[in-house]
DSSP file (Angstrom, degrees, kcal/mol; ACC not computed):
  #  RESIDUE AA STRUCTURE BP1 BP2  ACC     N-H-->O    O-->H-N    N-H-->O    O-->H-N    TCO  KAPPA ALPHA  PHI   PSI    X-CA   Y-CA   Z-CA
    1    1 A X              0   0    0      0, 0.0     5,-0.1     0, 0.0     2,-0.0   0.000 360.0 360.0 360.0 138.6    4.3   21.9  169.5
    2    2 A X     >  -     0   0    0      1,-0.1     4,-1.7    40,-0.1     0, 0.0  -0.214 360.0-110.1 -91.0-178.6    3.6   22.4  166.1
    3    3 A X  H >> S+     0   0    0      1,-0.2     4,-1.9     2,-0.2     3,-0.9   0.986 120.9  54.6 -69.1 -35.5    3.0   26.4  164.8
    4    4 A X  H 3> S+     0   0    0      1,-0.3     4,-4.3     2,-0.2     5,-0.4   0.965 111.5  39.5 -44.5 -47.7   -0.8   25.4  164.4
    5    5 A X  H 3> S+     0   0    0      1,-0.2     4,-0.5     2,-0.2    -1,-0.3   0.735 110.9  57.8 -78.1 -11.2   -1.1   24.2  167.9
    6    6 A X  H <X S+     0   0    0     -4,-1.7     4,-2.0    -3,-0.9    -1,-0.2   0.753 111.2  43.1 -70.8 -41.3    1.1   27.2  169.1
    7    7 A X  H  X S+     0   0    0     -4,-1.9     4,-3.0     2,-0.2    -2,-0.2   0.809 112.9  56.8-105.8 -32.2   -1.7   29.9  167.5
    8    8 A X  H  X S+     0   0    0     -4,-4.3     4,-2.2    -5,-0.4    -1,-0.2   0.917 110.4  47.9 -69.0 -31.3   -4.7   27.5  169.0
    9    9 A X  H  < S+     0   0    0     -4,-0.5     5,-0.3    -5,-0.4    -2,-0.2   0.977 112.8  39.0 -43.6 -78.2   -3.2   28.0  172.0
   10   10 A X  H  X S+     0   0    0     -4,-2.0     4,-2.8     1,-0.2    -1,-0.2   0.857 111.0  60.6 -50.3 -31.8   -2.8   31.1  171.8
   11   11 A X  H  X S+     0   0    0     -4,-3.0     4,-1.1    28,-0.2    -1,-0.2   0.947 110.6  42.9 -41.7 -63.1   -6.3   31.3  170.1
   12   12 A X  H >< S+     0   0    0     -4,-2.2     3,-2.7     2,-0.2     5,-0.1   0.751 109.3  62.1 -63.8-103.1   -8.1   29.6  173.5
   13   13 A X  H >> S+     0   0    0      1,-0.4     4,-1.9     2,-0.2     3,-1.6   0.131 106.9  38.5 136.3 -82.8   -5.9   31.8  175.6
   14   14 A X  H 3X S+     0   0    0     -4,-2.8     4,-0.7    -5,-0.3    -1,-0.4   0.602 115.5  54.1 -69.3 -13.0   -7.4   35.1  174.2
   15   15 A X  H << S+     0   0    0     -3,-2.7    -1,-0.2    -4,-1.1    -2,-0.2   0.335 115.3  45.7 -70.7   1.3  -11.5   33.4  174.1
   16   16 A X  H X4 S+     0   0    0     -3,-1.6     3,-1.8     3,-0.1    -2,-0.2   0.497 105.1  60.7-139.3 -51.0  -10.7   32.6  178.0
   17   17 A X  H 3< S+     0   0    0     -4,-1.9    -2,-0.2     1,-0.2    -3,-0.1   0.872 107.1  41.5 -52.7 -45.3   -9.3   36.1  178.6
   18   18 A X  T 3< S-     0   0    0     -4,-0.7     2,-1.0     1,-0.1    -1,-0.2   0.068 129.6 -94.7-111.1  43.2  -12.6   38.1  177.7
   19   19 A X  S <  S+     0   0    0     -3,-1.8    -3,-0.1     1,-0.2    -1,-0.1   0.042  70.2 165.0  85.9 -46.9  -14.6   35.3  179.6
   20   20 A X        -     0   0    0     -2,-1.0     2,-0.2    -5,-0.2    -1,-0.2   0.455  37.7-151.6   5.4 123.2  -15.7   32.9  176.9
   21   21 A X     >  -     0   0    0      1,-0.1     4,-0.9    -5,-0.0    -1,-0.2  -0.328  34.8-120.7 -89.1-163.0  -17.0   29.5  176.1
   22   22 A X  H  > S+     0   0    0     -2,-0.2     4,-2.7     2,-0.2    -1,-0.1   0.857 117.2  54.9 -90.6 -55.5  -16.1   27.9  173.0
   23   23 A X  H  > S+     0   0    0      2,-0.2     4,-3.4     1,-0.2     5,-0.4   0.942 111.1  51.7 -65.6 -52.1  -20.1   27.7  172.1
   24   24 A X  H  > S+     0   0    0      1,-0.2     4,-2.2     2,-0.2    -1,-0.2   0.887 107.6  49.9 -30.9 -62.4  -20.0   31.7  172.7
   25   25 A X  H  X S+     0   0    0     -4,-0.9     4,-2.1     1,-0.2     5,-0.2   0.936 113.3  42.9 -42.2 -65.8  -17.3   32.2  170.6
   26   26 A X  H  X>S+     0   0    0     -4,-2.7     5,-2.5     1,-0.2     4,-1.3   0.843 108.5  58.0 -69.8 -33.4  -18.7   30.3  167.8
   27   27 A X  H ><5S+     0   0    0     -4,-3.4     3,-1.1     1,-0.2    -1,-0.2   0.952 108.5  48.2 -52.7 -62.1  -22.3   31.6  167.9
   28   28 A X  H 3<5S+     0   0    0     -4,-2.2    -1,-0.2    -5,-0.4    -2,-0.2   0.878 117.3  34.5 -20.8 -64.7  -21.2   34.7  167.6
   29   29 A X  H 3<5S-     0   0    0     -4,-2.1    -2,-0.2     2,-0.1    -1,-0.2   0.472 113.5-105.1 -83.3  -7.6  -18.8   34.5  164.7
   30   30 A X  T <<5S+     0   0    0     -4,-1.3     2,-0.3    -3,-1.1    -3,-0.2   0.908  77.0 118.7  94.3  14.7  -20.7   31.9  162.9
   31   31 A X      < -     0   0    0     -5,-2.5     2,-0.3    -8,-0.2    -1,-0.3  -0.879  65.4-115.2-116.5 159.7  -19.1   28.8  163.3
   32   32 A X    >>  -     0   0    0     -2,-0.3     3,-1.8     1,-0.1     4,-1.1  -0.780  46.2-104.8 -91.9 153.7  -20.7   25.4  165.1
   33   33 A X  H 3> S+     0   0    0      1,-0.3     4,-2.1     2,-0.3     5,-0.2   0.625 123.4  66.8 -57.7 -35.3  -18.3   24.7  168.3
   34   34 A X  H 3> S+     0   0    0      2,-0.2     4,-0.8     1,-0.1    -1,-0.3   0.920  96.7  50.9 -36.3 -59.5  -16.7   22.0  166.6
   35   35 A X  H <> S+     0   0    0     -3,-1.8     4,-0.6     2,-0.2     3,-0.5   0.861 113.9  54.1 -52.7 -54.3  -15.1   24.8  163.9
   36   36 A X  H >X S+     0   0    0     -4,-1.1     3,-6.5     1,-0.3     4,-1.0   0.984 111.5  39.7 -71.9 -66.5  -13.9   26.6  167.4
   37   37 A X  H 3X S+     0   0    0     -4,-2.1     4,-1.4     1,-0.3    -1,-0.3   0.623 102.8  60.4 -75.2  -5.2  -12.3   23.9  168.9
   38   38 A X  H 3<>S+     0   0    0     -4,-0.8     6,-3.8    -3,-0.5     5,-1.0   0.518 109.6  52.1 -98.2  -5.6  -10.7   22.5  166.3
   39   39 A X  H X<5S+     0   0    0     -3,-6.5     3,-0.8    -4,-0.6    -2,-0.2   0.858 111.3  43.6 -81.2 -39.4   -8.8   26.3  166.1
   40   40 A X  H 3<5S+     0   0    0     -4,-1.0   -28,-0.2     1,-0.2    -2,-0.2   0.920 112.9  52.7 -89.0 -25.1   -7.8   26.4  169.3
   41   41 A X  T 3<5S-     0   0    0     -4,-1.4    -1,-0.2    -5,-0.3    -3,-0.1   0.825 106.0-129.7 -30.4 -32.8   -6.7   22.6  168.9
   42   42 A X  T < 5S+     0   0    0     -3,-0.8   -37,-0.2     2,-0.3    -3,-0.1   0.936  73.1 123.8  57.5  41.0   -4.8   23.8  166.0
   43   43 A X  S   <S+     0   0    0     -5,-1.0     2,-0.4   -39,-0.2    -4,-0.2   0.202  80.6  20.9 -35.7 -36.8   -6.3   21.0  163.8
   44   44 A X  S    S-     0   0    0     -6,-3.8     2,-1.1    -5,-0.1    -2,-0.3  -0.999  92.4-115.5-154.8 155.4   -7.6   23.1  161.4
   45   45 A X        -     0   0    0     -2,-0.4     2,-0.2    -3,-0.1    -6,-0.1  -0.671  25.5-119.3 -89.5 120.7   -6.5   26.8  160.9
   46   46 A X        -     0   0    0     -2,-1.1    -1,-0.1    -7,-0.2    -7,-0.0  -0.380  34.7-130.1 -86.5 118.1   -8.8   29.7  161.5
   47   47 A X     >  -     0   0    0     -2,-0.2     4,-0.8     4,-0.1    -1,-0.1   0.223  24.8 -94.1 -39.5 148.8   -9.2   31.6  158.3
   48   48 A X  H >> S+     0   0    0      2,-0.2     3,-2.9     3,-0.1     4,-2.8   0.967 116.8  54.9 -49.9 -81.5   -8.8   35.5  157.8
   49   49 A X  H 3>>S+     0   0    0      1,-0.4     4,-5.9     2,-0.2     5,-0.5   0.906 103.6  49.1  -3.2 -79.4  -12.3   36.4  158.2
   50   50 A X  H 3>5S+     0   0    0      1,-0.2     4,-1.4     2,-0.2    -1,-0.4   0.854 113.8  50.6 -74.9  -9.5  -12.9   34.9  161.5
   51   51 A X  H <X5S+     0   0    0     -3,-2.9     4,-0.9    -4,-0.8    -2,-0.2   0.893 112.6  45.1 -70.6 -36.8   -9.7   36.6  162.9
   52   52 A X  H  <5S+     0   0    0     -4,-2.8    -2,-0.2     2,-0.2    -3,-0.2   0.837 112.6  51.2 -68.5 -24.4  -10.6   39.5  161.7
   53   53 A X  H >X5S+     0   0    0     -4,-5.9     4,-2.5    -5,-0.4     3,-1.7   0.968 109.5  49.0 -70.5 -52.4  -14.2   39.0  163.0
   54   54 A X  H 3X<S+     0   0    0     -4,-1.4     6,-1.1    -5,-0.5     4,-0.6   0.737 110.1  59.7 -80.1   3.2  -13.1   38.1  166.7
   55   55 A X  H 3< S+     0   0    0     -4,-0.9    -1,-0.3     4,-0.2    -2,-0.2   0.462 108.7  35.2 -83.0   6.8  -11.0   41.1  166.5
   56   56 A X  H <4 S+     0   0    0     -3,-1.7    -2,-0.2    -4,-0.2    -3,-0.1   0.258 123.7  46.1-135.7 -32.8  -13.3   43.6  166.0
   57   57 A X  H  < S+     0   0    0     -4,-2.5    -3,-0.1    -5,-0.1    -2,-0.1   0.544 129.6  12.9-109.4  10.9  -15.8   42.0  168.0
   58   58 A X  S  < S-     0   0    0     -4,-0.6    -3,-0.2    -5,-0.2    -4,-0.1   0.242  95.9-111.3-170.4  21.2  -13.9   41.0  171.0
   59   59 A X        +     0   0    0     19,-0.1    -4,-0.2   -41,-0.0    18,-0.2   0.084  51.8 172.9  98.3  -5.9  -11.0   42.7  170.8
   60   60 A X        -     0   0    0     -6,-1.1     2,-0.5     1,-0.2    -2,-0.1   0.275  34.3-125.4  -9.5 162.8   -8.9   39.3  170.2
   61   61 A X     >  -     0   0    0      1,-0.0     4,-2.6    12,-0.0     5,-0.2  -0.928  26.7-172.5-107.3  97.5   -5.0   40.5  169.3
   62   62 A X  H  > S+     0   0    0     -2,-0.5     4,-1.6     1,-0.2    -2,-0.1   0.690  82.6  55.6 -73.0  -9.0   -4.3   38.8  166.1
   63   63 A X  H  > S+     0   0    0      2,-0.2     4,-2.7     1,-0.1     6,-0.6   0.742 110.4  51.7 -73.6 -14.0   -0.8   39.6  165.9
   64   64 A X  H  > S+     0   0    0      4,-0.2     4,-2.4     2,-0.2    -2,-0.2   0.907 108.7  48.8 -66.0 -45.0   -0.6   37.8  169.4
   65   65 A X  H  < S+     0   0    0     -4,-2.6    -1,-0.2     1,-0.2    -2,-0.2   0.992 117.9  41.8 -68.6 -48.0   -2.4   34.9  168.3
   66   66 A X  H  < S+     0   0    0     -4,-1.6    -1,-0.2    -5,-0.2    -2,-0.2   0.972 132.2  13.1 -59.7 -42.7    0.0   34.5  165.1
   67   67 A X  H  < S-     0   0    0     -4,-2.7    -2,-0.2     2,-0.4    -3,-0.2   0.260  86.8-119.7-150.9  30.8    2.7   35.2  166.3
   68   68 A X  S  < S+     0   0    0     -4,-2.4     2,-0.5    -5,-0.3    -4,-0.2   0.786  75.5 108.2  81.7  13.8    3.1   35.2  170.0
   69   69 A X        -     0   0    0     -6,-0.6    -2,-0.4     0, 0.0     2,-0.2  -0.917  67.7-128.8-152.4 114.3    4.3   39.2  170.5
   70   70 A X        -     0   0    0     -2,-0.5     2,-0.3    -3,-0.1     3,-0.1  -0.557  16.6-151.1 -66.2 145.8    1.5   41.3  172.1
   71   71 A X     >  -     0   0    0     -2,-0.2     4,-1.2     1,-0.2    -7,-0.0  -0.799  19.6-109.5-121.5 155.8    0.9   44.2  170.3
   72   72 A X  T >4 S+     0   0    0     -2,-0.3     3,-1.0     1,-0.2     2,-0.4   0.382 111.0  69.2 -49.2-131.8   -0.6   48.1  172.5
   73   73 A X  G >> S+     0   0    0      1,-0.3     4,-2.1     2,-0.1     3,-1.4  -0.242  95.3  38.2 -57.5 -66.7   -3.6   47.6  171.0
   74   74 A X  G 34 S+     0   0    0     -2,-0.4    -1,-0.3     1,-0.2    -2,-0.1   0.928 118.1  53.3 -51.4 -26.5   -5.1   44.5  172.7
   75   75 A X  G << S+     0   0    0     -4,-1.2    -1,-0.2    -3,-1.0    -2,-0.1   0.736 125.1  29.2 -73.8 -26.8   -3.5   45.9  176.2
   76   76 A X  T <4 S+     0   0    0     -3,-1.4    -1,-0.2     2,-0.1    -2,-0.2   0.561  84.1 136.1-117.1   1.0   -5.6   49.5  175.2
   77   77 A X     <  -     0   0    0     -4,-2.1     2,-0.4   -18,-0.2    -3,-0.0  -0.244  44.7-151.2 -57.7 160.7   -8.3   48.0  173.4
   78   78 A X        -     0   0    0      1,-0.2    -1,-0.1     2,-0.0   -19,-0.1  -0.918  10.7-119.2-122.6 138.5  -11.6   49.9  174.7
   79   79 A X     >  -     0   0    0     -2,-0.4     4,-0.6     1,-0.1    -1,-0.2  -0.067  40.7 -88.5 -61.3-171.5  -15.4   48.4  174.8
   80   80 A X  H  > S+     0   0    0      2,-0.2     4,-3.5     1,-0.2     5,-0.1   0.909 128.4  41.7 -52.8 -64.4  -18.5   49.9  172.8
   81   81 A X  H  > S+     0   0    0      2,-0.2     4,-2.6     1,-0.2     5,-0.3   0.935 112.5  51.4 -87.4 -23.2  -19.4   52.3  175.6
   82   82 A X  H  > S+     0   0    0      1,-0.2     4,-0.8     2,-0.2     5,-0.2   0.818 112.2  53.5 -77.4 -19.4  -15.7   53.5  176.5
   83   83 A X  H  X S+     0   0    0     -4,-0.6     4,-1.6     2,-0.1    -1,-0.2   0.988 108.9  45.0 -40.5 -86.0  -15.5   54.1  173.1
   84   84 A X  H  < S+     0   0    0     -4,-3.5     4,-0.4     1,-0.3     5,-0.2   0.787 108.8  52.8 -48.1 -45.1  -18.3   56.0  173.1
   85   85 A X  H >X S+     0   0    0     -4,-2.6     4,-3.0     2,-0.2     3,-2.1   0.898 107.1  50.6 -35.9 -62.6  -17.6   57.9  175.9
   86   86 A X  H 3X S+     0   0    0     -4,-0.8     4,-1.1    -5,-0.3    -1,-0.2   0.791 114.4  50.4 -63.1 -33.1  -13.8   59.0  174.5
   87   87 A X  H 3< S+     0   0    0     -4,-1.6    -1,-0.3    -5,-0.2    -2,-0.2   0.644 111.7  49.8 -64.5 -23.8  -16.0   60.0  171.3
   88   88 A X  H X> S+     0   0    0     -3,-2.1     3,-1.4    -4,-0.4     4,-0.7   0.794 109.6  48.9 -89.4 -61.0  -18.3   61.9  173.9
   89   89 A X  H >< S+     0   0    0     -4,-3.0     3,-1.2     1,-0.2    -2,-0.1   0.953 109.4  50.0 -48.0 -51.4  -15.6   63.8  175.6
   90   90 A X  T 3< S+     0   0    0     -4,-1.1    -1,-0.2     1,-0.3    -2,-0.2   0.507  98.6  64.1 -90.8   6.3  -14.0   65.0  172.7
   91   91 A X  T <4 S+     0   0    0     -3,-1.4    -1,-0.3     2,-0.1    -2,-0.2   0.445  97.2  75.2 -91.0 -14.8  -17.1   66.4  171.1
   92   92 A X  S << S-     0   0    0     -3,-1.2     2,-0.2    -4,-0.7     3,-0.0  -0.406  92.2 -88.4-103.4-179.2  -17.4   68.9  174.1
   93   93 A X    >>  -     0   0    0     -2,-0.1     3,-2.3     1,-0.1     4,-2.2  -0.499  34.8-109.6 -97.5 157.4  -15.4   72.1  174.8
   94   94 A X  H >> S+     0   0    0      1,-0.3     3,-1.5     2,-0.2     4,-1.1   0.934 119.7  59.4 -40.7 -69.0  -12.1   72.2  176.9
   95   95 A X  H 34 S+     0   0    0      1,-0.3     4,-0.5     2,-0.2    -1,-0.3   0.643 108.9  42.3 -13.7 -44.8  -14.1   73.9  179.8
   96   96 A X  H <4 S+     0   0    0     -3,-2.3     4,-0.7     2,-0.2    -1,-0.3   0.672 115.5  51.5-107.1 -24.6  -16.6   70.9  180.0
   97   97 A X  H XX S+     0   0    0     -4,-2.2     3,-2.0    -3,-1.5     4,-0.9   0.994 109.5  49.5 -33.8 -93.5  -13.4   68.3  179.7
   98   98 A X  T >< S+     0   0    0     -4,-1.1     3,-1.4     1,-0.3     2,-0.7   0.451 109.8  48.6 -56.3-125.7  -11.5   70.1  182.5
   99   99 A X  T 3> S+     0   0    0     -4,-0.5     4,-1.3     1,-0.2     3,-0.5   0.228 114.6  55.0  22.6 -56.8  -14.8   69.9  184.8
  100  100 A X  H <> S+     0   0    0     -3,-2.0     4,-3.9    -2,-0.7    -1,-0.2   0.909 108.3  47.6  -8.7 -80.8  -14.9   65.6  183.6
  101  101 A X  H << S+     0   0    0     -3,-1.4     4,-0.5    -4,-0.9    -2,-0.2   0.511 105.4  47.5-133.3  55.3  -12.3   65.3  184.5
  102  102 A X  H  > S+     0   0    0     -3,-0.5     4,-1.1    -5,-0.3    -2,-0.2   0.653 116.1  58.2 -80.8 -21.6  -12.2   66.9  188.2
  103  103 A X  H >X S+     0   0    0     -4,-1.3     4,-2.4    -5,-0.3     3,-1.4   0.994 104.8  42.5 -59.1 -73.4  -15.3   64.9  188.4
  104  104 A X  H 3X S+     0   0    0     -4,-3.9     4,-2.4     1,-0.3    -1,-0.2   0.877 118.2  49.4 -43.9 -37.8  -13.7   61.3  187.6
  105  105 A X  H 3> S+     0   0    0     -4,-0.5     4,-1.6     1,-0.2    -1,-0.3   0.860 110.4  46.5 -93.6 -19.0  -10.7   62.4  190.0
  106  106 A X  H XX S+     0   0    0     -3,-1.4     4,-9.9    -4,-1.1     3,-0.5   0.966 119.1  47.9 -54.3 -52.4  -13.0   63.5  193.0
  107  107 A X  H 3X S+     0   0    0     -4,-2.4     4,-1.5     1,-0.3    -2,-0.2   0.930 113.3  43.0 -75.3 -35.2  -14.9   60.1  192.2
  108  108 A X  H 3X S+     0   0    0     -4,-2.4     4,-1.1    -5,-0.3    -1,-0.3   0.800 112.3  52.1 -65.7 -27.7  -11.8   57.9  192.1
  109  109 A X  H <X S+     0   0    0     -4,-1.6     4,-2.0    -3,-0.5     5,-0.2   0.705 108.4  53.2 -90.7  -5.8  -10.2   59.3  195.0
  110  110 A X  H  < S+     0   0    0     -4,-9.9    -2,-0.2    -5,-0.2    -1,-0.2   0.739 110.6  44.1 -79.5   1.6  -13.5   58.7  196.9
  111  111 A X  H >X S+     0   0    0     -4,-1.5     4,-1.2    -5,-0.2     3,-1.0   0.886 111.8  56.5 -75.3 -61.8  -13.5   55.0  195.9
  112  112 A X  H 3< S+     0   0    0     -4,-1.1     4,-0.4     1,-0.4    -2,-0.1   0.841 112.7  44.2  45.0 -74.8   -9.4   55.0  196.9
  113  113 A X  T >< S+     0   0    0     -4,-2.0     3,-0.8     1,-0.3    -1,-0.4   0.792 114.4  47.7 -80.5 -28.3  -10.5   56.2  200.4
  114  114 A X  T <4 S+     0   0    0     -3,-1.0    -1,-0.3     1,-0.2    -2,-0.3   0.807 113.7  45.0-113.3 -36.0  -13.3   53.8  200.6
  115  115 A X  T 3<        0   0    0     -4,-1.2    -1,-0.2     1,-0.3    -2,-0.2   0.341 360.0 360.0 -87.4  11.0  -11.2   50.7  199.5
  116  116 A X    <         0   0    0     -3,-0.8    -1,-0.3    -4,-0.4    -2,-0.1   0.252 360.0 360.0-107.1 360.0   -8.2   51.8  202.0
């Protein structure tokens, strides 16, 4: 397998991991579905831009996709609202953190007990 067709692999791999079509993909980013599949073919090479676009908008790990080594970041990336949340959290006082999260750990071990 050539390197192209090694990073379209790896390309489809991570658009299949957060749930993706091919048409999805490219509607998003701006390409016709043709342009997608002829990255993840590795046929044609996907430009900077659109890596940097499906990283930022779907969390993609382009050092994975280049070069085959997972990086923390895709494994911790966080959506829009957990995002928000962690932005949320840390805007409040310790007091109202500590209170969070006794909340989250009541509610997680009642879900625990419920899934047992």
């Amino acid at each position: 397998m050539h390197l192209s067709e090694e990073i379209g692999s790896r390309l489809q791999e991570e658009r299949k991991r957060c749930g993706m079509t091919q048409a999805e993909i490219a509607d998003a980013i701006g390409v016709v579905k043709r342009t997608q599949a002829n990255y993840e073919a590795g046929t044609s090479d996907a430009p900077a831009p659109y890596l940097s676009k499906v990283a930022s908008q779907f969390g993609f790990d382009v050092p994975y996709i280049l070069t085959g080594v997972r990086t923390n970041l895709a494994e911790s990336a966080l959506s829009e609202i957990e995002d928000c949340l962690i932005k949320q959290f840390r805007s409040i006082s310790e007091e109202d953190q500590k209170a969070i999260r006794r909340f989250l750990e009541a509610m997680a071990d009642d879900a625990a007990r419920h899934r047992s």
